[in-house]
C-alpha positions as CSV (number, residue, x, y, z in Angstrom):
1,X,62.3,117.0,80.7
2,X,60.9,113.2,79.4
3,X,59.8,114.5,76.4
4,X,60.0,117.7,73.7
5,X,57.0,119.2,71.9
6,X,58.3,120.1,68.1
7,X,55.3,122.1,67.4
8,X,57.1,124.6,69.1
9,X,59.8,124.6,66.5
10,X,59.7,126.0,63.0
11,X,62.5,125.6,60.9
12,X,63.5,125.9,57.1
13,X,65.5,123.5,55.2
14,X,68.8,124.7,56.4
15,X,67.8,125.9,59.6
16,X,69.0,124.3,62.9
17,X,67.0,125.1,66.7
18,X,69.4,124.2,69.7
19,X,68.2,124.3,73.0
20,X,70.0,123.4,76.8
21,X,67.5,121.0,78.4
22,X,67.2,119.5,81.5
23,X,67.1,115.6,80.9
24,X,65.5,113.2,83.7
25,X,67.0,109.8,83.4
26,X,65.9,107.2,85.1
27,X,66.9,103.6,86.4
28,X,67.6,101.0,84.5
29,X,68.4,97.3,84.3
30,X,71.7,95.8,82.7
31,X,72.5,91.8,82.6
32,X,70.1,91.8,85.6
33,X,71.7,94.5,87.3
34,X,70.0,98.0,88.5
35,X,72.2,101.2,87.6
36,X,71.5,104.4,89.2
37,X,72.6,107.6,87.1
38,X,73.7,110.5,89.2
39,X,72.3,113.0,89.0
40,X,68.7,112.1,88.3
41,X,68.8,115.0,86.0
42,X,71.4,116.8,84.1
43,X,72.1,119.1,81.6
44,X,71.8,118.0,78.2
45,X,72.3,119.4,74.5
46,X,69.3,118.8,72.4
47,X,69.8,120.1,68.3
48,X,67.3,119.5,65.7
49,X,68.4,120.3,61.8
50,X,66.2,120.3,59.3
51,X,67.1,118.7,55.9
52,X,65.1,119.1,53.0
53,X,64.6,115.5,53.1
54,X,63.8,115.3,57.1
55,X,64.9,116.1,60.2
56,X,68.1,115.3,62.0
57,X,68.1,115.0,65.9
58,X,71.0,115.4,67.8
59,X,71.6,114.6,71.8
60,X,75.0,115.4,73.8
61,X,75.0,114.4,77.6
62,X,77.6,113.0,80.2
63,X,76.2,110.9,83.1
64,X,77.6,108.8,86.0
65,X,76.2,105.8,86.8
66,X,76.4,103.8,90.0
67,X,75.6,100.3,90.3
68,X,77.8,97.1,90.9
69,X,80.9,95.8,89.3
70,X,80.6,92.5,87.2
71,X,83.3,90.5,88.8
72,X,83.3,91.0,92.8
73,X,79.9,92.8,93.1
74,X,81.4,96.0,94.5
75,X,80.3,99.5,94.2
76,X,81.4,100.6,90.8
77,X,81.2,104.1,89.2
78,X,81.4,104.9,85.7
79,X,81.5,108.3,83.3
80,X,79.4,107.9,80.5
81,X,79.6,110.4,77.8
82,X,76.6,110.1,75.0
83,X,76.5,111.4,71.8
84,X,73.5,110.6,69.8
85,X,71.8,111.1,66.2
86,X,68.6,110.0,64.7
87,X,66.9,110.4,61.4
88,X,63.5,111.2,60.7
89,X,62.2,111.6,57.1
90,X,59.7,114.1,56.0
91,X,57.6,111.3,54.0
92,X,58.5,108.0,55.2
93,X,57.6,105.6,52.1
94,X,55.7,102.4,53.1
95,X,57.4,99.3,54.1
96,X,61.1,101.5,55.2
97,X,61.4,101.4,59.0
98,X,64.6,102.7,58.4
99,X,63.8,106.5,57.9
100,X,61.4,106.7,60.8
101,X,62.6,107.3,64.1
102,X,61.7,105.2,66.8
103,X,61.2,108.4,69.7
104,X,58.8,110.6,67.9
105,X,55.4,110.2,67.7
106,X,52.7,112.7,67.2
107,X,54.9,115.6,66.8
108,X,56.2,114.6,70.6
109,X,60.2,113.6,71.0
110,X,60.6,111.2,73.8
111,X,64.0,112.3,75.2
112,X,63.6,109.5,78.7
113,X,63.8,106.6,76.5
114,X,66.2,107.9,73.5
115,X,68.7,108.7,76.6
116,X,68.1,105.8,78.2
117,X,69.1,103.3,74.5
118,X,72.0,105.8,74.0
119,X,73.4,105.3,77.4
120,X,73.2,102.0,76.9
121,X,74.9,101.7,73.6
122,X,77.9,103.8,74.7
123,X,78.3,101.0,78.3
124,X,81.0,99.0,77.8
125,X,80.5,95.1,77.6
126,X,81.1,94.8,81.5
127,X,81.2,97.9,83.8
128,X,84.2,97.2,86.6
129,X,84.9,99.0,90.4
130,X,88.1,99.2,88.4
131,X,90.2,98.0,85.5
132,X,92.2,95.4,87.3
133,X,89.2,93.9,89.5
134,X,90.1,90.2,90.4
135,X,86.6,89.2,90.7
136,X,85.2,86.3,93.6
137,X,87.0,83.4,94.1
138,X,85.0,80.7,92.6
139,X,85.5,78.3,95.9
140,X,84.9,80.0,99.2
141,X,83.4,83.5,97.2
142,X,85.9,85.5,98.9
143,X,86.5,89.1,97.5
144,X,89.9,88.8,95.5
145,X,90.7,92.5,95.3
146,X,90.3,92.4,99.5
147,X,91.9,89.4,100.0
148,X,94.3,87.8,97.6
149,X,94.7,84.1,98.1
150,X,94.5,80.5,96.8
151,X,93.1,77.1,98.1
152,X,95.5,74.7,98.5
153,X,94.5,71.7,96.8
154,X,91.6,71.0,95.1
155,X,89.0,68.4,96.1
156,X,87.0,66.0,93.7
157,X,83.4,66.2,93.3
158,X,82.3,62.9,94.8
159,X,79.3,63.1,92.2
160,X,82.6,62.2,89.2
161,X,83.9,59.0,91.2
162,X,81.8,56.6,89.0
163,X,83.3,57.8,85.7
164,X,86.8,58.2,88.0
165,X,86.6,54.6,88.0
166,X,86.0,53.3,84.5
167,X,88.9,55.9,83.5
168,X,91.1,54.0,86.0
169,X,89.7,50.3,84.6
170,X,90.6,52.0,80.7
């Protein structure tokens, strides 16, 4: 399910309508990257209260995503767990952006794309193949976590030997 019709539901102030949906997530892009959730659709907990000023929209989930690990590029997995609530007032006054929320329009609740922003507020800054991933080594580009090692010594850029100079005239 992408999106959820809420002419279906009539509520009271008071009143709350939970349902058990079927989300479809899709692939997205992160710092350039592609991450895959697994599975492609999952069960999800969709609540919708209704306030005497509004309604309140809640969404529970837990997805896996797949993709690649920051530092040496490998295969990483990671366990999201998503909990998210918007706001949506009954009569939003002109000018306050604030009490209008940005998945409904036209009595339609667009559950693909609210997923999709709560998935990616709950990522953490750089999703790892594991806590202790050693990244690439930055001369030969060697995986780290494969194959600890270190270069001997390193070699000057031949591009700095003008300035090596006037340091050595100084």
């Amino acid at each position: 399910m992408r999106s959820f019709s809420l002419r279906q539901v009539k509520l009271r102030p008071g009143e709350e309508h939970r349902e058990e949906i079927e989300l479809e997530l899709e692939p997205f892009e992160l710092g350039g990257e592609r991450y895959l959730p697994v599975p492609g659709t999952l069960p999800a907990k969709l609540a919708i209260t209704k306030a005497t000023t509004g309604l309140v929209f809640d969404l529970h989930f837990t997805t896996r995503l797949h993709g690649p690990c920051y530092r040496c590029l490998g295969d990483a997995v990671l366990e999201v767990p998503v909990t998210s609530r918007e706001y949506q007032a009954a009569s939003n006054p002109e000018g306050v952006e604030e009490l209008r929320m940005a998945y409904l329009e036209d009595d339609n609740l667009d559950l693909g794309t609210w997923a999709r922003d709560a998935i990616a507020l709950e990522l953490p800054d750089k999703i790892l193949c594991r806590p202790d991933c050693a990244g690439l080594c930055p001369v030969c580009g060697k995986n780290l976590n494969e194959e600890p090692h270190e270069h001997e010594e390193e070699t000057a850029d031949t591009r700095w030997s003008a300035l090596e100079s006037l340091r050595e005239q100084l």
